[in-house]
C-alpha positions as CSV (number, residue, x, y, z in Angstrom):
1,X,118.7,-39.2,101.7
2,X,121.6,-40.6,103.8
3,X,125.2,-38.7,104.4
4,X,127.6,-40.1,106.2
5,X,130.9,-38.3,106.8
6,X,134.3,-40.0,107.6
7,X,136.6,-38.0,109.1
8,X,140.5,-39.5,109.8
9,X,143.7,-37.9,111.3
10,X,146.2,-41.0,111.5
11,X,147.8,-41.7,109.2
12,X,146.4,-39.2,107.3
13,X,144.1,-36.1,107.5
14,X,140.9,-36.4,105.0
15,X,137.2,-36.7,105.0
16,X,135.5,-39.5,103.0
17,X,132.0,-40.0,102.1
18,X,129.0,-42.5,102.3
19,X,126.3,-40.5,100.1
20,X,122.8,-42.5,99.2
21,X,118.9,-43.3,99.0
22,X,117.2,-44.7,102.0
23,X,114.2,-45.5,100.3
24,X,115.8,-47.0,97.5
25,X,118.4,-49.0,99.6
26,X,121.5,-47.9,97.5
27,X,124.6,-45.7,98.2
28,X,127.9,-44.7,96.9
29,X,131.2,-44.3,98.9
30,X,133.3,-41.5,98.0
31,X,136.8,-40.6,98.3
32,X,137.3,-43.5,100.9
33,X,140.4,-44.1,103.5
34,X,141.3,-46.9,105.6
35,X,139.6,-50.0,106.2
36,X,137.3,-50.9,103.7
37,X,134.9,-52.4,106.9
38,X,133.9,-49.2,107.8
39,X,131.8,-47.9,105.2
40,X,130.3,-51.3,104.3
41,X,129.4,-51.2,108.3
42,X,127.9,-48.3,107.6
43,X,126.0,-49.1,104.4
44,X,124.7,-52.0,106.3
45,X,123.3,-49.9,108.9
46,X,121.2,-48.3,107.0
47,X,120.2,-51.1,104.4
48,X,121.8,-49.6,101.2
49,X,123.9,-51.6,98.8
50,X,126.9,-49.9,97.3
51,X,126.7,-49.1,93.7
52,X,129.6,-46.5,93.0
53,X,132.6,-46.1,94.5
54,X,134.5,-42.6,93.3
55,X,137.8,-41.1,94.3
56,X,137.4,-37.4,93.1
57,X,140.8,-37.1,92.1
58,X,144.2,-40.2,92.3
59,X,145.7,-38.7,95.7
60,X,148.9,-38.7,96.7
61,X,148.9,-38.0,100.4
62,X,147.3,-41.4,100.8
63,X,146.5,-45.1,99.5
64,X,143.2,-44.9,98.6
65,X,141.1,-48.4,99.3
66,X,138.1,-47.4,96.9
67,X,139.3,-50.7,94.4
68,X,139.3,-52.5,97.8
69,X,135.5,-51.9,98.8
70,X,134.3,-52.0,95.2
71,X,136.0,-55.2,94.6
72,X,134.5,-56.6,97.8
73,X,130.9,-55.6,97.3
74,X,130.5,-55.9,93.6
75,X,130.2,-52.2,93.0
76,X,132.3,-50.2,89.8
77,X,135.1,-47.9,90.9
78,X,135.0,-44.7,89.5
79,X,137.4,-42.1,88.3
80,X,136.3,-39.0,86.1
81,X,138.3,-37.1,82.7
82,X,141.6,-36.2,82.3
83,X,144.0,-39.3,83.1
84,X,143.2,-42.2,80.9
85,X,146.4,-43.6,83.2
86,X,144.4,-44.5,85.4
87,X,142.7,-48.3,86.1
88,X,138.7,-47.6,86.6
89,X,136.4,-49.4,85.8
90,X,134.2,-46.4,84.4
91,X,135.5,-42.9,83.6
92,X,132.8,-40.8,84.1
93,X,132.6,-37.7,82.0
94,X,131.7,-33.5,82.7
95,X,128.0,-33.4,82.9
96,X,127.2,-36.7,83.4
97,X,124.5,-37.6,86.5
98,X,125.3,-41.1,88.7
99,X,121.8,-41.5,89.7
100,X,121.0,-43.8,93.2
101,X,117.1,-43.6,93.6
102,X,116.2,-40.5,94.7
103,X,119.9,-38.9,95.0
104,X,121.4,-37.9,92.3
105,X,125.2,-36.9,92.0
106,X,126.1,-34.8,88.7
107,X,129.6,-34.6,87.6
108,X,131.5,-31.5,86.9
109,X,135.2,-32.3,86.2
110,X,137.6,-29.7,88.4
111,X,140.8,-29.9,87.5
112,X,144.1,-27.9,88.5
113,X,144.7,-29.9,91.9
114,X,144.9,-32.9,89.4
115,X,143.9,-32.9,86.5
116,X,141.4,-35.7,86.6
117,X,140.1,-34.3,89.5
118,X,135.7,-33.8,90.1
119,X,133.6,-32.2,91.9
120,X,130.1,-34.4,92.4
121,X,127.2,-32.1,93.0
122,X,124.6,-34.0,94.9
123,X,120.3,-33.4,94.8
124,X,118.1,-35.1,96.6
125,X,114.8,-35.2,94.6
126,X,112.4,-35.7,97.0
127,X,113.6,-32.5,98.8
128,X,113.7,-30.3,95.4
129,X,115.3,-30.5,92.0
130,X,118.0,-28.1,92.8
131,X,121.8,-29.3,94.1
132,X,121.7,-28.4,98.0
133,X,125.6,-29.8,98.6
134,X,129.0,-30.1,96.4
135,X,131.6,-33.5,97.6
136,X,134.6,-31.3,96.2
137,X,137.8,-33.3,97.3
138,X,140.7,-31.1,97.1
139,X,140.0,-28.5,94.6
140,X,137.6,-26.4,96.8
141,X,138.2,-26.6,100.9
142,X,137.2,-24.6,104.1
143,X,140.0,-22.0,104.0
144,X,141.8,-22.2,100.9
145,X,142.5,-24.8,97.4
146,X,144.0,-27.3,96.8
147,X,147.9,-27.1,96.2
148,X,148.7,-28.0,91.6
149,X,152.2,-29.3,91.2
150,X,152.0,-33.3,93.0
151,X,150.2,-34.1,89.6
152,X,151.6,-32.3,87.0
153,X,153.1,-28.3,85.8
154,X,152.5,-26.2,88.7
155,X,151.4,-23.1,86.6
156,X,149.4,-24.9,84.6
157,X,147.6,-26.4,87.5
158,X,146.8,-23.1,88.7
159,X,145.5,-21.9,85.4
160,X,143.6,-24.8,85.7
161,X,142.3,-24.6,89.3
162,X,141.4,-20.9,88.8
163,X,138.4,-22.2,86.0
164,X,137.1,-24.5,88.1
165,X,136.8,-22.0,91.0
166,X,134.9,-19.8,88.3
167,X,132.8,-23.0,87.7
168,X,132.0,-23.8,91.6
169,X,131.2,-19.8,91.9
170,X,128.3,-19.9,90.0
171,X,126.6,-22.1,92.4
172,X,124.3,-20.7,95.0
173,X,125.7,-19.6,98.3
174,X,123.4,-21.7,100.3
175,X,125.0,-25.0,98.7
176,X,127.3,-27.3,101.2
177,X,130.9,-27.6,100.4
178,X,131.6,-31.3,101.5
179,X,135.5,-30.8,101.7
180,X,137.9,-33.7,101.0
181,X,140.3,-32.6,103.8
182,X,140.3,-30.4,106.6
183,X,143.3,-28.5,109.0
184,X,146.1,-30.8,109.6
185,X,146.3,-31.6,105.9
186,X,149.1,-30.9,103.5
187,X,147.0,-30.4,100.6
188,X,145.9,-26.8,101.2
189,X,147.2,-23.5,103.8
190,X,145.7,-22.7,106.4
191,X,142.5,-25.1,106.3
192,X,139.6,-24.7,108.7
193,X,139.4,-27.4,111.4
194,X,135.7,-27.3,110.4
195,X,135.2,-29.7,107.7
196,X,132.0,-28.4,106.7
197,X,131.4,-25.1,104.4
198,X,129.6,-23.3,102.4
199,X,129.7,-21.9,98.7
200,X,128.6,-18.4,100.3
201,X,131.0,-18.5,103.4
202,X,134.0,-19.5,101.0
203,X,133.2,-16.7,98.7
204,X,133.3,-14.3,101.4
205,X,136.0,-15.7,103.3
206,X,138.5,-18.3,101.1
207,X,141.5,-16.6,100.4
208,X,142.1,-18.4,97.0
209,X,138.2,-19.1,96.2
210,X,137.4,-15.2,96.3
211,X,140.1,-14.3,93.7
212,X,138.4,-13.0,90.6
213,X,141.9,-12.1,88.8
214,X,143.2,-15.0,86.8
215,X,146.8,-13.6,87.6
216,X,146.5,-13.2,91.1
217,X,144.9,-16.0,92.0
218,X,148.3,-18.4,90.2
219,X,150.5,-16.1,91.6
220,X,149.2,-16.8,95.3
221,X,148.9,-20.4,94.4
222,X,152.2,-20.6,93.5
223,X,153.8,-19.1,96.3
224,X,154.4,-20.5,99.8
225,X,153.8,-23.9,98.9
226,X,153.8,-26.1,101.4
227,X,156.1,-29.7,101.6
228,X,155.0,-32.4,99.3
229,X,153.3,-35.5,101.3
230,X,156.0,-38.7,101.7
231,X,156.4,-40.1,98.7
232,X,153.9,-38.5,96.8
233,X,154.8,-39.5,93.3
234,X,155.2,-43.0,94.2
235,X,151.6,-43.0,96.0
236,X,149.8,-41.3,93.6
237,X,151.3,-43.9,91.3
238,X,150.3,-46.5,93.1
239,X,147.3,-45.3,93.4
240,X,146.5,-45.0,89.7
241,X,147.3,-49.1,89.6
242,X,144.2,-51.5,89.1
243,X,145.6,-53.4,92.3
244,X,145.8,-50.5,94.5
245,X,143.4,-51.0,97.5
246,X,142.7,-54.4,96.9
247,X,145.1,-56.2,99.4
248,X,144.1,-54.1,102.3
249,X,145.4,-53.7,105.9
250,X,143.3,-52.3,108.4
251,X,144.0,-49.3,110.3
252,X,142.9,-48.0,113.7
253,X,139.7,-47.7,113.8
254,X,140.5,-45.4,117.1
255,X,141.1,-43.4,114.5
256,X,137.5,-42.4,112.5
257,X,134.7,-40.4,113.5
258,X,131.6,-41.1,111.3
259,X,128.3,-38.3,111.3
């Protein structure tokens, strides 16, 4: 198996994702940002061909280019439940398993940060049958989770939000939380500057994630909300249109650390 992360800071603060089987030359790039260059660099590198491109959820702190590298190397852009607004060209459904040789990444729609929003559990099947890591975007990060009125009612966002923590709770403590964003980011409080976790270490230790009262936990999502990104309606919208990410600038690549 092959797991690349991105991590940027300029323009914006988010993680991205280049998830794949070595032995089976095939890959998919997850929640990407930036130039679409880098991730088919990295593909490259390690002889995979991209198959799937996903955004977990249509952000709004950022112009995603996912359309942008799936138009360029042939692959289908993927977006999951819950906003048939959206141009994809596959929506996948709750349950469903994208499978790339060996790797195999199950969807379990998340919402409440939006409310198309998915977490993609990821197994590598010549290590064992079980998930070892989650890619969860926004909805679960190192610290707190993610903020539910850019998308739609906030209230309703957090009633939202809260099920889909009581979803990623019954995973095992050992699995990896593969976070969309990190500290610097707008989309949570008081994020970890580590952009790694775990389902164990979150429990423990995640404000919002170890809330096991329906009411609590929408009462502290709902209060000290943080300022909405720039133009947050008018990206999310943009992202949601079939052209978004196509016509690409390129940013800095100063800017990018892969691992």
């Amino acid at each position: 198996m092959i797991l690349r992360q991105f991590l940027d800071t300029d323009p914006v603060v988010a993680a991205s994702y280049l998830i794949g089987c070595g032995g089976q030359s095939v890959a998919a790039v997850i929640d990407p940002v930036g130039d679409p260059l880098h991730y088919r660099e990295a593909a490259a590198e390690h002889g995979m061909s991209i198959r799937y491109v996903i955004d977990t959820h249509i952000h709004a702190d950022h112009l995603s280019s996912g359309r942008g590298i799936a138009a360029s190397v042939g692959a289908e852009y993927l977006l999951g439940p819950g906003n048939d607004g959206a141009a994809a060209d596959y929506r996948a459904v709750d349950g469903e398993i994208l499978e790339l040789g060996n790797v195999s990444l199950q969807v379990i729609h998340t919402p409440g940060h939006t409310p198309e929003h998915v977490t993609l559990l990821v197994t590598d099947g010549t290590r064992g049958p079980e998930p070892w890591a989650a890619v969860t975007g926004h909805t679960l990060m190192a610290g707190d989770m993610g903020r539910t009125e850019l998308a739609g009612d906030p209230s309703r966002g957090a009633q939202d939000l809260f099920d889909s923590a009581e979803r990623l709770r019954t995973l095992p403590d050992h699995v990896l939380v593969l976070p969309g964003a990190f500290s610097g980011s707008v989309c949570g409080r008081g994020l970890s500057g580590n952009p790694i976790s775990t389902i164990g270490f979150e429990r423990r230790f995640n404000r919002a994630f170890r809330m096991t009262s329906r009411d609590e936990f929408v009462r502290f999502m709902l209060s000290n909300i943080p300022k909405p990104p720039p133009d947050a309606a008018a990206t999310r919208a943009t992202n949601m249109s079939a052209r978004a990410g196509v016509e690409f600038v390129p940013m800095n690549k100063g800017n990018r650390v892969g691992r």
